[in-house]
N, C-alpha and C positions, 0 to 999 in steps of 0.2 A: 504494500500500500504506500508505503513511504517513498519507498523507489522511485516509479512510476510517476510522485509529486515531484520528486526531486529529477528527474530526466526531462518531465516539460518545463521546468523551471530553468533547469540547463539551454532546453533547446529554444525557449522563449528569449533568451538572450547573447545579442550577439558578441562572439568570443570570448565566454564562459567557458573555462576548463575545467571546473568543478561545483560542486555544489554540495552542500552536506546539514544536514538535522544535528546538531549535539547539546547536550545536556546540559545544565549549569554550569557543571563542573567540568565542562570543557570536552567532555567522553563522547566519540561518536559515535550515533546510533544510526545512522544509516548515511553512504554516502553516493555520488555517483562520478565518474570522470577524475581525473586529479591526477593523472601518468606521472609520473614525476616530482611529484608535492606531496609534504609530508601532513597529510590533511590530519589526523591523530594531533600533531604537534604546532599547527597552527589554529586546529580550534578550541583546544588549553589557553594558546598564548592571548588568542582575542578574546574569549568570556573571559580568561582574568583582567584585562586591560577592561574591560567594558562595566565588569564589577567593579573593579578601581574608579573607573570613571562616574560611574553610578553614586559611589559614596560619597565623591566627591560633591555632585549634582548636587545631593539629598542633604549635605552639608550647607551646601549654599541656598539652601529651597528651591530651587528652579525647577523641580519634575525630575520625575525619570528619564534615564539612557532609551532610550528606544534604538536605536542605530548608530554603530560605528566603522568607520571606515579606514583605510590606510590606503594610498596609493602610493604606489615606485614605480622605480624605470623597467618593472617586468608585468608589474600586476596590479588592480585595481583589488583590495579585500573588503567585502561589506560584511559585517556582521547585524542583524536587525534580530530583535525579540520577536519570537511566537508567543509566547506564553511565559509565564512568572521563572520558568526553571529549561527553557528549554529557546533554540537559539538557530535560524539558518544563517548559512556563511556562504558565500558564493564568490569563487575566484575570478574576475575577469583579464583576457591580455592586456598586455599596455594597448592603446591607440585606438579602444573600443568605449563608446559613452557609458558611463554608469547611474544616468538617467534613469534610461531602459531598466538598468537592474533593478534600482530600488523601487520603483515603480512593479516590475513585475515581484518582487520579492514580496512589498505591502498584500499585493493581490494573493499569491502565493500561503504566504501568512494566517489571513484569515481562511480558508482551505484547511490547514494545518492545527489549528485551534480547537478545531472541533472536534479532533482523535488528540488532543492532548489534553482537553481540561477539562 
């Protein structure tokens, strides 16, 4: 079930190499695509940045993280909240919008909510 979210969520976006569901704590629970990418250890690295970010937010009262991003000279990474405990991450190449992504990821998202909570 999760797959199949995560394959049109890949295919929904242009030059996506990955796409993956992980859990708070960073553990992937299902991914698709990522040849090459150490998806295990980059969806750790972003839910702890995003928790970090989070506390920070919630420190300053401005709201919750909903979405966090990193771009480089190789790859666009979003990270956006499904659900209280659970997290899509989606790798784009360099030189492709990430527009598109979080746009389809929001859309994606709610899809996902509904077998998570």
């Amino acid at each position: 079930m999760f797959r199949q979210r995560l394959n049109d969520l890949r295919e929904a976006i242009s030059g996506a190499r990955a796409t993956c569901l992980a859990a708070g704590d960073g553990i992937v629970i299902d991914s698709v695509g990522g040849e090459g990418l150490d998806l295990e250890v980059l969806a750790a690295e972003m839910t702890s940045m995003a928790k970090g970010i989070g506390a920070e937010q919630r420190g300053l009262q401005i709201g919750e993280a909903l979405r966090f991003e990193i771009v480089t000279d190789a790859y666009g990474v979003i990270l956006t909240r499904v659900a209280e405990s659970y997290y899509l991450l989606v790798v784009v190449e360099a030189g492709h919008p990430l527009g598109r992504a979080r746009f389809e990821m929001r859309r994606a998202a709610l899809d996902f909510q509904d077998d998570l909570v």
